[in-house]
C-alpha positions in Angstrom: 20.3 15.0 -15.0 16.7 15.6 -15.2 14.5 13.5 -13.1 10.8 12.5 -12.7 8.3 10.4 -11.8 6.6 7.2 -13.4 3.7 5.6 -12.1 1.7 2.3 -13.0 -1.3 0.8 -11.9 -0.7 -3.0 -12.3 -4.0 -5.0 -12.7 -3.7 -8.6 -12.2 -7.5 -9.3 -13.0 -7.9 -11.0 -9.5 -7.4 -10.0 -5.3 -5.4 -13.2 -4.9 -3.1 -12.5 -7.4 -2.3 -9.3 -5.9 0.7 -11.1 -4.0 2.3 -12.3 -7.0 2.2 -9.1 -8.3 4.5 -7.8 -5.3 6.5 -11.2 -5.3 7.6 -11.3 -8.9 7.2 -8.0 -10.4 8.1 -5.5 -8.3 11.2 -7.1 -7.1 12.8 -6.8 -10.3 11.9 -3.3 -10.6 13.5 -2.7 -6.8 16.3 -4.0 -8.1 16.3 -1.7 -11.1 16.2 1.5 -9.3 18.2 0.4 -6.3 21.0 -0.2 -9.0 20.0 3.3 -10.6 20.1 5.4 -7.8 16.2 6.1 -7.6 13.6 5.6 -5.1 10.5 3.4 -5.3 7.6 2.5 -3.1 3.8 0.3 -3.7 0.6 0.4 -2.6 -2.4 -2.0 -3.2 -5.6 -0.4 -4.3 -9.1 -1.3 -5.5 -10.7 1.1 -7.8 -13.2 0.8 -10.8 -11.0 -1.1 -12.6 -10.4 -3.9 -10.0 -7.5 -5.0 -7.3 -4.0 -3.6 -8.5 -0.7 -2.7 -7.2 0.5 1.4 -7.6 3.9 1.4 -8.4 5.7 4.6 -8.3 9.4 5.2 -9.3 11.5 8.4 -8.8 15.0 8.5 -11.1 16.5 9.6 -14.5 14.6 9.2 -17.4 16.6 6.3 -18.5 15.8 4.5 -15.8 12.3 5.3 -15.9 12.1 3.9 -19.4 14.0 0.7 -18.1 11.5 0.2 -15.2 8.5 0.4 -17.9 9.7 -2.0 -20.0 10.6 -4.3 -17.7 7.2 -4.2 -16.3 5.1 -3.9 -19.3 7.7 -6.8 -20.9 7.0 -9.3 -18.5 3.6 -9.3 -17.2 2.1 -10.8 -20.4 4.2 -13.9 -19.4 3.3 -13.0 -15.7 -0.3 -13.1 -16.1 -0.2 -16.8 -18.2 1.5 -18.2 -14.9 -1.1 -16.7 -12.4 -4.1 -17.9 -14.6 -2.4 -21.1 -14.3 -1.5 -21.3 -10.9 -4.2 -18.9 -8.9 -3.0 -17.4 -5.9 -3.7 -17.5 -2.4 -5.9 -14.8 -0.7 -4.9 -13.4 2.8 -7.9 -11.8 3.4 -11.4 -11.4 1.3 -13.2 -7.9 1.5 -16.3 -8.4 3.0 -19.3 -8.4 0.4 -16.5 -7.8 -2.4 -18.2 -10.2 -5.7 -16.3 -11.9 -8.1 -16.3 -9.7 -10.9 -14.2 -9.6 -14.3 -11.3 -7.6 -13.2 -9.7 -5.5 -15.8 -6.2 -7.2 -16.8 -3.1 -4.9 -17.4 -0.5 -2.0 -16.7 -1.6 1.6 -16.4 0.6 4.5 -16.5 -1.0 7.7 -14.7 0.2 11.1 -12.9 1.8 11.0 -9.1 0.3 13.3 -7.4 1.3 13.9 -3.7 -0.9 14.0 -0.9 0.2 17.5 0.2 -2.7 18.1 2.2 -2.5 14.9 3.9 1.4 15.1 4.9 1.5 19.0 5.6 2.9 19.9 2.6 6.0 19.4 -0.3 8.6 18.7 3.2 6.1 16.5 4.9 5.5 14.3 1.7 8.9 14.2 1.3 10.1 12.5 4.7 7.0 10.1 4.2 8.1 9.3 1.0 11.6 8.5 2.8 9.5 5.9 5.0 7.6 4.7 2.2 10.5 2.9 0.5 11.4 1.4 3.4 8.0 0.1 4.6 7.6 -1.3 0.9 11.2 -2.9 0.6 9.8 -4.8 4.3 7.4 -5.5 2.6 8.1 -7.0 -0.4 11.1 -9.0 1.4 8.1 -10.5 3.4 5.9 -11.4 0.2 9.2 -13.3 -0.9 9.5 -15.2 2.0 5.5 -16.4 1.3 4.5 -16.4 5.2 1.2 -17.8 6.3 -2.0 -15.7 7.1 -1.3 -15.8 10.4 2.3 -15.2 10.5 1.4 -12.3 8.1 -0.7 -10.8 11.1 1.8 -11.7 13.7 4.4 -9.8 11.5 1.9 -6.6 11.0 1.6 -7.2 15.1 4.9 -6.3 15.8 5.2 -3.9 13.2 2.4 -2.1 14.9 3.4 -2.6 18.2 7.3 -1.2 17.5 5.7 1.9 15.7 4.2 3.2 18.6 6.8 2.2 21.0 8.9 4.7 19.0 6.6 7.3 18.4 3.8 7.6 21.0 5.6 6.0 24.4 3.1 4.5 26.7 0.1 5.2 24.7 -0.6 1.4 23.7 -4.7 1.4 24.5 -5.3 4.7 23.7 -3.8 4.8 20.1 -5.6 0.9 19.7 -8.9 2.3 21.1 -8.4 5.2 18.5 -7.6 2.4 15.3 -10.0 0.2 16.4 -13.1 3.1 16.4 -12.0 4.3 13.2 -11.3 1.1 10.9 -15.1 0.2 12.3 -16.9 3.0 10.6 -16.2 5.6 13.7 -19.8 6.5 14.7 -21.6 5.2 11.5 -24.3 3.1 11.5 -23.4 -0.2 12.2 -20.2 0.6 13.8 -21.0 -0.6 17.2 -21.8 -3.6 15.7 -18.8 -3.8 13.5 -16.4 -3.2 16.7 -18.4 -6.3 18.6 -17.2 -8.4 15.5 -13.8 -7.4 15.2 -12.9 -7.8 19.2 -14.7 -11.7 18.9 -12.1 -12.0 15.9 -9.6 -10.7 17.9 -10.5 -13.0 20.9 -10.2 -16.3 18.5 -7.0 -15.0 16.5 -4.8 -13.8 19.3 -4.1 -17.3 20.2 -3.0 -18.1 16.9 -0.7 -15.1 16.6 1.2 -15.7 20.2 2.5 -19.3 18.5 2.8 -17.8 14.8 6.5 -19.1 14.9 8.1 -15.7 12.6 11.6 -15.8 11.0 13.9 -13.5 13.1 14.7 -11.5 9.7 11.1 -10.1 9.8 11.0 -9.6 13.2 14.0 -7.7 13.0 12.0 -5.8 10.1 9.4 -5.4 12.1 11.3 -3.5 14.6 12.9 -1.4 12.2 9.8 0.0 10.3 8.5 0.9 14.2 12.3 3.0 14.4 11.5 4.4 11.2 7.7 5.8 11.9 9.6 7.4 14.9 12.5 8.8 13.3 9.8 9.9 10.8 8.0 11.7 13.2 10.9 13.3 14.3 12.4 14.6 11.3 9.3 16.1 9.9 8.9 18.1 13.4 12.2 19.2 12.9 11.5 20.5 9.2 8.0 22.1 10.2 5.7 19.9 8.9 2.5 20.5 10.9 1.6 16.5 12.0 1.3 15.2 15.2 3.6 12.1 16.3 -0.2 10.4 16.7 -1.0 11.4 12.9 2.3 9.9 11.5 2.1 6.8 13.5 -1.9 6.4 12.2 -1.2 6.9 8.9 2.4 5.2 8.1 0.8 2.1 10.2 -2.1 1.9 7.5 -0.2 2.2 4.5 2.2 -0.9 5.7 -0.5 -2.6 6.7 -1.8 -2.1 3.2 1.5 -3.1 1.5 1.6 -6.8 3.9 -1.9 -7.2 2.4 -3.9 -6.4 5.7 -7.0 -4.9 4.9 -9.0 -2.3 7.1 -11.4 -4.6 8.3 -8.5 -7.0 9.4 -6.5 -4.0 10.6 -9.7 -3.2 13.5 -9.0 -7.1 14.3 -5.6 -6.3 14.9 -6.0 -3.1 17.0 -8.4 -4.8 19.2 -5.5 -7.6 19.9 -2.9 -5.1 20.7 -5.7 -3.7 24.0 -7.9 -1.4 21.5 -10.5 -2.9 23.1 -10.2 -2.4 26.4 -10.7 1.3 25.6 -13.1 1.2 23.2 -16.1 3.0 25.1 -14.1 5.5 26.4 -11.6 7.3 24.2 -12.5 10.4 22.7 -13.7 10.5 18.9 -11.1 12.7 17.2 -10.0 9.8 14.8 -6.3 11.5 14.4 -6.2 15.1 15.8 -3.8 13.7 18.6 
């Protein structure tokens, strides 16, 4: 049976509805495709159009239609609720202005980052890892956790994917995320890394008694296995990343799906002993 892929760009109109989007829409389109044999995975995204979720589907063209209907059915009635109700906003992108957001469901073209993931084999065994980070992810949406146990979860999510991957090279790797999600050597970026280690000095408190349901630190574990497992398959097939590159960027992208933005993601790095490093690692951002 021939298969392919569909792609939309859902718009909710606002950043804090961009959890409902990934609570009540995309679990029933999971659901879909699991049942259908396909594969699935999100990201969150901000382009000229405003906040939305990417939603891409891989299956039969049955199912594809199924998936588009469902989605393009039910977010009128979708949208009606989260005027009503609002949403809650884990984190606000600095400077980011309230702005009339552009309302609705876009379907576009998938195309694959070969260049990113070494090629057709290396997109392939990311796109492996990308359904499970985004079926953690969305799990952890529907259990609604609070900012900070939110951070606590990305934490250990973090912490387990290098642990798996990169054994022993805690500070380093940190030192590496923390330089880069500041700007690297921009303008500014000194100044930007000061910030995020005094955020990281107030929050780290607050993650150590974020109290996290043993489900999603089971999950949290199991994402880590899978960045290493990753790693390892894609070496085995050729694919010309380093274990440091696929740690970096499958780390970013689940980060991305819990709703942690970059700015938040330095924070975190500096927690996890970036910055006890920060002066002096060297400045290859991912060549490791």
């Amino acid at each position: 049976m021939t298969t392919s892929w569909l792609y939309c760009a859902i718009y909710p109109g606002a950043f804090e509805r961009l959890d409902q989007v990934v609570r009540e829409l995309v679990p029933p389109a999971r659901d879909l495709v699991d049942d259908g044999g396909g594969r699935w995975f999100f990201l969150r995204f901000m382009d000229s159009g405003g906040p939305h979720v990417r939603l891409r589907v891989h299956g039969a063209y049955p199912l594809l239609d199924r998936v588009y209907e469902q989605l393009t059915g039910g977010f009128p009635a979708f949208l009606d609720a989260a005027r009503a109700t609002g949403g809650r906003t884990y984190a606000r992108l600095p400077g980011s202005p309230v702005l009339d957001y552009w309302e609705g469901v876009d379907v576009r073209l998938y195309e694959p980052e070969l260049r990113r993931y070494g090629g057709s084999a290396g997109v392939r065994v990311a796109e492996e890892q990308f359904m499970l980070s985004s079926a953690i992810a969305v799990r952890a949406m529907e259990t609604d956790l609070s900012p900070e146990q939110r951070s606590a979860l990305a934490t250990l999510a973090m912490t387990s994917a290098v642990r798996h991957t990169v054994p022993g090279m805690d500070r380093a790797f940190w030192s590496k995320y923390l330089w880069y999600w500041t700007g690297r050597d921009e303008d500014g970026s000194p100044a930007r890394r000061a910030a995020a280690i005094e955020a990281a000095e107030r929050l780290a408190p607050a993650l150590t008694s974020a109290a996290l349901p043993e489900r999603e630190r089971r999950a949290a574990e199991e994402f880590g296995a899978a960045v290493g497992a990753t790693a390892r398959r894609a070496a085995g097939r050729g694919v010309p990343l380093t274990p440091w590159q696929w740690v970096f960027h499958l780390v970013h992208l689940h980060n991305n799906r819990l709703g942690v933005p970059p700015g938040e993601e330095a924070v975190l790095a500096a927690v996890l002993g970036g910055a006890h490093e920060e002066e002096t690692h060297d400045r290859s951002a991912t060549a490791r």
